[in-house]
C-alpha angles and dihedrals in degrees: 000000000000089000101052097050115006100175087060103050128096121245093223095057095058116111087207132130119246106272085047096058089040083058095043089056090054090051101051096048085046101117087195100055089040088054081048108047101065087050098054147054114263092251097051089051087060097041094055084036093064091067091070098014114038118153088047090048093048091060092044093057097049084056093059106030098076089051090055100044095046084050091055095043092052089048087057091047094051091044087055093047081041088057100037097050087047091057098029081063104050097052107107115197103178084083094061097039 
């Protein structure tokens, strides 16, 4: 959750260790990231994040990488079955027959 939207979860619900929550509560009260969160992509928050906050952003990060590499990995495959349908359909044996 605290991933997702960092400037709505509670303190008290993080499963961090101390110098990650410490870092969580600079974060929340930074005027700059909270100007900047609604405008980018969640990725790009954290990545601008782990200038000033970097072992919270770190974990952050780990947390969504693997979301966004398994997503662009299952566009690629349903273009390729895309392509492939599209092609499998066209073929026309009877000429060769």
């Amino acid at each position: 959750m605290w991933v997702s939207n960092p400037f709505l979860t509670d303190i008290d619900s993080l499963n961090l260790l101390t110098s990650e929550i410490n870092q969580f509560i600079e974060l929340t009260s930074d005027t700059t990231l909270k100007m900047l969160y609604p405008r980018v992509s969640l990725i790009k928050f954290w990545t601008q994040a782990s200038h000033e906050y970097p072992e919270l952003s770190q974990k952050a990060l780990k947390t969504i990488l693997p979301f966004a590499t398994s997503y662009l990995c299952e566009c690629g495959f349903s273009a390729l079955v895309n392509i492939k349908t599209k092609y499998c359909s066209r073929f026309e044996v009877e000429d060769e027959l």
